[in-house]
C-alpha positions as CSV (number, residue, x, y, z in Angstrom):
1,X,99.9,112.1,103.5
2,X,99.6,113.3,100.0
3,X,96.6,111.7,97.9
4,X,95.6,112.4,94.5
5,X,92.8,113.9,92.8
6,X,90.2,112.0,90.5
7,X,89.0,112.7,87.3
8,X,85.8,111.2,86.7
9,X,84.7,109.1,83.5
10,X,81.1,108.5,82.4
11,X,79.4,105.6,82.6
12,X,81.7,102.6,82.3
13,X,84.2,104.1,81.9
14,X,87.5,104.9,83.9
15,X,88.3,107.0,87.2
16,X,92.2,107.7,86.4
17,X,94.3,109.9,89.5
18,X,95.5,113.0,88.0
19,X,99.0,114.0,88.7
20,X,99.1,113.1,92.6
21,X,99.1,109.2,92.6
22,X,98.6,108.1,96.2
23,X,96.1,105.3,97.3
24,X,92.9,106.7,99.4
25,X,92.9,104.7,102.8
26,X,90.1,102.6,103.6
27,X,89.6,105.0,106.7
28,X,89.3,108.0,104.7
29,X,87.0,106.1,102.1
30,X,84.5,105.2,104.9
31,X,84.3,108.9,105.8
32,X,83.6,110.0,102.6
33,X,81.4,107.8,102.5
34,X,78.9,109.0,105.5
35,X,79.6,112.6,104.4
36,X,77.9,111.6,101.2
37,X,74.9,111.5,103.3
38,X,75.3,115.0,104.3
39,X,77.5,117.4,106.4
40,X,78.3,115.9,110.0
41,X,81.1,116.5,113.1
42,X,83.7,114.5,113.3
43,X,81.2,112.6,116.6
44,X,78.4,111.8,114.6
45,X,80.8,110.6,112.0
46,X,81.9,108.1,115.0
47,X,78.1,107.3,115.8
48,X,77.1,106.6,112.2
49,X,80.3,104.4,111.7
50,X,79.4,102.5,115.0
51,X,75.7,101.8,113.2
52,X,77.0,101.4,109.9
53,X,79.9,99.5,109.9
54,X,80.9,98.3,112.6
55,X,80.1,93.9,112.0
56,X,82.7,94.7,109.3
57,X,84.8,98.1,109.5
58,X,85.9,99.1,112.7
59,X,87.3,103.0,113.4
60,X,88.3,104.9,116.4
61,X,88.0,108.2,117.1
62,X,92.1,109.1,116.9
63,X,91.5,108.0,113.4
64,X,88.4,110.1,112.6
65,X,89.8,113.1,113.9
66,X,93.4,112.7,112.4
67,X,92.2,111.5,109.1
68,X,89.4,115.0,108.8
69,X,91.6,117.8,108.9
70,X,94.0,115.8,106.7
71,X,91.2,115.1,104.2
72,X,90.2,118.8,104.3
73,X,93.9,120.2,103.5
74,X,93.9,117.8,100.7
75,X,90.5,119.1,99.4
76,X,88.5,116.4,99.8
77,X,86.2,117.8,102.4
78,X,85.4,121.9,103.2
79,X,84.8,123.0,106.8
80,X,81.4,123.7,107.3
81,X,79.1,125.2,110.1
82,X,80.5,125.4,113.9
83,X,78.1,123.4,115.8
84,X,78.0,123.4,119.8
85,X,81.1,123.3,121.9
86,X,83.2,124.4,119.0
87,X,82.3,121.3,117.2
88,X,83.3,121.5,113.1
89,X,81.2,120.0,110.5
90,X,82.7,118.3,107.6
91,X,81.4,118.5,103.9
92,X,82.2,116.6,101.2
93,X,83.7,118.7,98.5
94,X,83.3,117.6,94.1
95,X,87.0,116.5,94.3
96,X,86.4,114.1,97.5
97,X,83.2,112.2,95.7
98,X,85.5,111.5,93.2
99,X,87.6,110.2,95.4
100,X,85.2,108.1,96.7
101,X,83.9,106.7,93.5
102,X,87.5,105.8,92.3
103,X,88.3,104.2,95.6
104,X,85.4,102.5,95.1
105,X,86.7,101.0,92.0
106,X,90.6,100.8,92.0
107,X,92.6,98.1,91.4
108,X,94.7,97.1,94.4
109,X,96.0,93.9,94.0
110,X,98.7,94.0,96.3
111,X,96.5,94.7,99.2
112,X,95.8,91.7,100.9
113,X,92.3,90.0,100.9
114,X,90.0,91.3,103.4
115,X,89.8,90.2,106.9
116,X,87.7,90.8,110.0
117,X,90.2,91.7,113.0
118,X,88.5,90.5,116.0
119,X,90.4,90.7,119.1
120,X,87.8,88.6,120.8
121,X,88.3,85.9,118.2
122,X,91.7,85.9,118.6
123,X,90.9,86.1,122.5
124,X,88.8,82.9,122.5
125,X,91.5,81.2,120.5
126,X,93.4,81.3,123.2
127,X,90.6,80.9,125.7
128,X,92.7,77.4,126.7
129,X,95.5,79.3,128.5
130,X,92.7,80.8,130.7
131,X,91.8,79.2,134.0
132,X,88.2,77.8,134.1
133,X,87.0,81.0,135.8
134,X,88.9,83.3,133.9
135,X,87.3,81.9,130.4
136,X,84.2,81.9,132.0
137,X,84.4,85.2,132.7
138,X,85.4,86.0,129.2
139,X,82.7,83.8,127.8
140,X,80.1,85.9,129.8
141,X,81.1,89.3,129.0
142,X,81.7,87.8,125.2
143,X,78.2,86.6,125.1
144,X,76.5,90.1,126.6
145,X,78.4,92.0,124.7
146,X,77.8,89.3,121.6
147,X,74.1,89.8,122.0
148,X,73.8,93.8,122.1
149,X,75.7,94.0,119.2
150,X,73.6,91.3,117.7
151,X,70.6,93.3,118.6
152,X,71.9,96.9,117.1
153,X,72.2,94.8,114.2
154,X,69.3,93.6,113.3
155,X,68.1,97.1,113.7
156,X,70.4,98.6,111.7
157,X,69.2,95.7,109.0
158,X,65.5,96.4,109.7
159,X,65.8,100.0,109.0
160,X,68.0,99.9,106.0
161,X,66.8,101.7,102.9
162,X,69.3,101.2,100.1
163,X,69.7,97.8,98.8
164,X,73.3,97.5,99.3
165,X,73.6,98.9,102.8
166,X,71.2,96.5,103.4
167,X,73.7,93.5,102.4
168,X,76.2,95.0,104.0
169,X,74.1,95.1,107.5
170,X,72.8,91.5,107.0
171,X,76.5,90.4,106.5
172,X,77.1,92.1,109.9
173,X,73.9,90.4,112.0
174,X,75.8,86.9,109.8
175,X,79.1,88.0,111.0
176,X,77.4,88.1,114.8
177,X,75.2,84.9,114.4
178,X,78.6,83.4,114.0
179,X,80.6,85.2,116.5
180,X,77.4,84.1,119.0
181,X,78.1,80.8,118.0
182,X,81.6,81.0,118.7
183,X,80.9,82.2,122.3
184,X,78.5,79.4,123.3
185,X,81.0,76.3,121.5
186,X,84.0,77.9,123.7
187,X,81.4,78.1,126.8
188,X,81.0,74.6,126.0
189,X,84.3,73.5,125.5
């Protein structure tokens, strides 16, 4: 997975890839992203992703830990201290916050336009194939589950320091309201 390395414009300017031309994934971007923050393991990486993004970004942990040592072959991160149980930190290297920054603003308009990917949308969807007890049950666990990530939301929001993160949590605690919603209209259906 080869991907390219930035050169860096001034203000209003440009980010054009240097020899290398391949697109940053959106996986890799949200890394670099946290790392920005400071040097973590490939488990905080998970637990600040969890907190940060997920009413909007979701990642798993095969992809954290098969997109890092990628990302730190290409250059874009450095290894840095060995923390408990063998656990490697991750820094984010000059040539990977240039990444970043162009990912930020490239160009892609053959990627399609965004979308959330709920499987429990796409679950109460089809919530009418269910028998009555089955999409009750599903309803339940929806709505409990619905509610606690409702909650970590809002906290997230609360504690939010920079202006954009900010947005982007009240867009997740919007994205729950709805989901919430969603749950109690299929419960009522």
């Amino acid at each position: 997975m080869d991907r390219p390395e930035w050169t860096g414009a001034g203000c209003g300017g440009t980010v054009e890839p240097m020899a290398s031309q391949t697109h940053l994934n959106s996986t890799a971007a949200a890394l670099l992203g946290l790392l920005r923050e400071g040097p973590a393991t490939g488990g905080r990486l998970m637990a600040l992703a969890v907190e940060r993004y997920s009413g909007f970004f979701g990642l798993t942990r095969s992809q954290v830990y098969r997109e890092l040592p990628a990302m730190a072959d290409e250059g874009l991160l450095r290894l840095g201290k060995l923390g408990a149980r063998s656990s490697q930190q991750y820094v984010i290297t000059a040539s990977g916050k240039r990444a970043f920054k162009a990912w930020l603003i490239e160009d892609t308009p053959t990627t399609p336009p965004d979308a959330v990917r709920s499987p429990l949308v796409l679950r109460l969807a089809s919530a009418g194939e269910l028998s009555p007890k089955q999409r009750t049950a599903l309803v339940n666990d929806a709505q409990t589950a619905v509610a606690e990530r409702l909650s970590s939301a809002k906290a997230v929001h609360k504690a939010a320091q920079d202006p954009f993160g900010k947005l982007a949590a009240e867009f997740s605690v919007n994205h729950l309201k709805a989901m919430a919603k969603l749950v109690e209209q299929v419960a009522k259906t």
